[in-house]
C-alpha positions in Angstrom: 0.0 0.0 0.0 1.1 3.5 -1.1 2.3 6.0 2.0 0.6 8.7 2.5 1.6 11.9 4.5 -2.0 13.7 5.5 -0.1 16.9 5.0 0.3 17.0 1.3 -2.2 18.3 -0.9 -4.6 16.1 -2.7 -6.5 16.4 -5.9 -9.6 14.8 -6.8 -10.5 12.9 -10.3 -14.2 13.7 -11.2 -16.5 16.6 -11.6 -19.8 15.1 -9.9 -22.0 14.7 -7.4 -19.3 12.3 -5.9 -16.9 13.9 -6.5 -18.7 16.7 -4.2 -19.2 14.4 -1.3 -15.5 13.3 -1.8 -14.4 16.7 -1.4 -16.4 17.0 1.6 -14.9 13.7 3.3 -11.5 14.4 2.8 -11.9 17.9 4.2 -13.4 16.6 7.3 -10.2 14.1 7.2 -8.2 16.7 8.0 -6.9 16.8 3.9 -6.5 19.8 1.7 -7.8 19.7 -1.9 -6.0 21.8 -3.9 -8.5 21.1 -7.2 -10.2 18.6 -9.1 -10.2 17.3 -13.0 -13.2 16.6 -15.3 -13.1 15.5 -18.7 -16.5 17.8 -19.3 -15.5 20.7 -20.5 -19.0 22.5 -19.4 -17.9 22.2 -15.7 -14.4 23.0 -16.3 -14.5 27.0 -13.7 -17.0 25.4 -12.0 -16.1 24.6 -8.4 -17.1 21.9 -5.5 -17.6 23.4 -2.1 -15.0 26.2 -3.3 -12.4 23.5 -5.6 -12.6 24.6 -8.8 -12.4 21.5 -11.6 -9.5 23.6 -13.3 -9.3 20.9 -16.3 -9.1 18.2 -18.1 -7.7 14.8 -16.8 -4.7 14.9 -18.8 -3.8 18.4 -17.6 -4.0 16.9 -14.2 -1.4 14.1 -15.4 1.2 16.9 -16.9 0.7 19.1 -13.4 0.5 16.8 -10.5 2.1 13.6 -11.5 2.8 11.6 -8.2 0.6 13.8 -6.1 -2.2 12.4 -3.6 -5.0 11.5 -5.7 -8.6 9.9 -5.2 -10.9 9.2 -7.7 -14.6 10.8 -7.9 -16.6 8.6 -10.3 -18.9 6.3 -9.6 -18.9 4.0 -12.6 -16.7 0.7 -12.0 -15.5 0.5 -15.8 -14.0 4.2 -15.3 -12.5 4.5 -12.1 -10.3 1.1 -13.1 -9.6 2.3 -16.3 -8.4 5.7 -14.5 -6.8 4.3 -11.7 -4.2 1.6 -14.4 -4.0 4.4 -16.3 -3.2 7.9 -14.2 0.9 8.4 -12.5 -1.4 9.1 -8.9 -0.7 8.3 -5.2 -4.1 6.7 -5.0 -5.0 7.1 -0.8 -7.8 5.1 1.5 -10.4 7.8 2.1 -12.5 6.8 5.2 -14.8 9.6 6.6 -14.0 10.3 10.7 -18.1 9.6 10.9 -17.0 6.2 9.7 -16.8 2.9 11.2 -14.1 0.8 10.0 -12.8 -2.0 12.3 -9.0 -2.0 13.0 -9.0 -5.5 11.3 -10.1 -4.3 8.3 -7.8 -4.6 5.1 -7.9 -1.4 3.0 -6.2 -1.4 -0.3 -5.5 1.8 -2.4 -7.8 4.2 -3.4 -11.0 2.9 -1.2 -13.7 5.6 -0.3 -15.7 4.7 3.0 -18.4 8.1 3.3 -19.7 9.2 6.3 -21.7 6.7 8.7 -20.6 3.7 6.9 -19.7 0.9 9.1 -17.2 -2.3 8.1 -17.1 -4.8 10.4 -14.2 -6.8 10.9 -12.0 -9.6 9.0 -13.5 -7.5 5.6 -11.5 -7.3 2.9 -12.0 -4.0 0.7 -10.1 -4.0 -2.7 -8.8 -1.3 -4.2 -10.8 1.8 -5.4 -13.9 0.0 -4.0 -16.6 3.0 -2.7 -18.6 1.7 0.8 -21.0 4.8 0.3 -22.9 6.7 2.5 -24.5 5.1 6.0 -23.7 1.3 3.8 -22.9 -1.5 5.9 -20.7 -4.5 5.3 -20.7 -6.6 8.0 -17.8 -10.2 9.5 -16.0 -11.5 6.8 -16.8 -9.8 3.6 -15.0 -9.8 0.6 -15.8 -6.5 -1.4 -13.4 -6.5 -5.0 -11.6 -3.8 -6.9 -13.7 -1.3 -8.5 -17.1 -2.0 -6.5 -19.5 0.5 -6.1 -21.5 0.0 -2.6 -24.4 2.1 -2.9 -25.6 4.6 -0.1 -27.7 2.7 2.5 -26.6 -0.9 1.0 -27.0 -3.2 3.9 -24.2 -6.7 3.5 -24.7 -9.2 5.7 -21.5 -11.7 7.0 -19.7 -13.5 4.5 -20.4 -11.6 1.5 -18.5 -11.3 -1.2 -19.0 -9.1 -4.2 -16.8 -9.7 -7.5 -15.0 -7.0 -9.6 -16.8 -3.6 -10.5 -20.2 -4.9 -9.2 -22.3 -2.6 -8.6 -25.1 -2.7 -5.6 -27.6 0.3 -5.8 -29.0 1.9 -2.8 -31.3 0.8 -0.2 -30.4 -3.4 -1.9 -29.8 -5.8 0.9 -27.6 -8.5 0.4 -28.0 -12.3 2.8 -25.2 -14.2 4.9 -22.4 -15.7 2.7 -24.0 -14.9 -0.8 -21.6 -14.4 -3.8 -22.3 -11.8 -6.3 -20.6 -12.3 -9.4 -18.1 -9.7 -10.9 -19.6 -6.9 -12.8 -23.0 -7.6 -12.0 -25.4 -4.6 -11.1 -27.7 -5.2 -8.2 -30.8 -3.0 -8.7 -31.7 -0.1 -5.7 -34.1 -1.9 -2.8 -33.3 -5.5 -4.6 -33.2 -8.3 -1.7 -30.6 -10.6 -2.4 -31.2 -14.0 -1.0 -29.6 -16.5 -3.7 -26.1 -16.3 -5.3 -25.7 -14.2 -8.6 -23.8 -15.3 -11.8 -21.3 -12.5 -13.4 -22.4 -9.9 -15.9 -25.6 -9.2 -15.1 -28.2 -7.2 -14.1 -30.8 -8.4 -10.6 -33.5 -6.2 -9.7 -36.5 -7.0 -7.1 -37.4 -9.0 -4.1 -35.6 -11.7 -3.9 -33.3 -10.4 -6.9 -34.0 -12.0 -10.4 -31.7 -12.0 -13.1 -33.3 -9.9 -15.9 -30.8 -9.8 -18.8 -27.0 -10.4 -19.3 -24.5 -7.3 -19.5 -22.4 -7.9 -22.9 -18.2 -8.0 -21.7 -16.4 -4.1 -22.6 -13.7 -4.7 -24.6 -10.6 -4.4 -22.8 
């Protein structure tokens, strides 16, 4: 795992509405965020909580390389392809509102928001998001890339494949296996074991159609 010194600047990847929140939790970290990149030109001068997004992402590449770096996008496909891509100090960004137990393993470039709690012997991969007031209870296993959606609820044992995504408010049963780049629909109930690449919605989850592989 990369070092990281919490007095050196940081800039932020992303132009969003996570980005926003991302600024946010770093600032109540204790971090300083000295600006943040979008591809978008239409929000290039425009500013989160008072950080402008001075530019494009490969302006941020020829200014900052090596600097203290987090990612603010939600979508799996594009943080990883960001995070193999950019010359970044990617840092674990856990909110001080945060639970996290000590026994936790966080790889680079995890984002845990506010009132999140991870409870212990959980492993979170690298660039994985435990969003806002989610919970991922003994034992889980969350891959690189996920996307844990705000008010997700994981029960012990879990363990969620590569860029998954689980949208808000879905709950997820003891020791189930969600399958790498699957998307769990918001409020789904997950109660039986889902395949890769592809898309559950309801309660319990059923599979509705297949998500075709991105080319690489």
């Amino acid at each position: 795992m990369h070092s990281r010194n919490e007095q050196r600047p940081v800039i932020v990847i992303g132009g969003g509405g996570h980005a926003k929140v991302l600024v946010s939790t770093l600032r109540a970290m204790g971090r300083t965020v000295i600006a943040a990149f979008d591809d978008d030109p239409s929000r290039h001068g425009n500013e989160l909580l008072g950080v402008e997004i001075v530019g494009s992402i490969s302006e941020a590449e020829l200014r900052y390389p090596g600097i203290d770096a987090v990612i603010g996008i939600g979508a799996p496909h594009v943080r990883r392809m960001l995070a193999e891509r950019l010359p970044f100090n990617w840092i674990t960004v856990v909110h001080p509102h945060a639970y996290v137990d000590p026994t936790v393993v966080l790889h680079d470039g995890v984002v845990v928001m506010a009132g999140a709690v991870v409870q212990p012997e959980t492993v979170l991969g690298q660039h994985c998001i435990i969003n806002t007031s989610a919970s991922v209870d003994h034992d889980g296993h969350i891959g690189e890339y996920v996307n844990i959606s705000p008010g997700v609820h994981l029960s012990g044992n879990v363990t969620v494949g590569d860029a998954a995504t689980i949208g808000i408010g879905a709950s997820v049963l003891q020791g189930i296996t969600i399958g790498a780049n699957t998307v769990v629909g918001g409020g789904a109930a997950v109660i039986r074991d889902l395949p890769s690449d592809v898309v559950a919605v309801g309660c319990p989850a059923k599979v509705i159609r297949t998500i075709e592989a991105r080319a690489a």
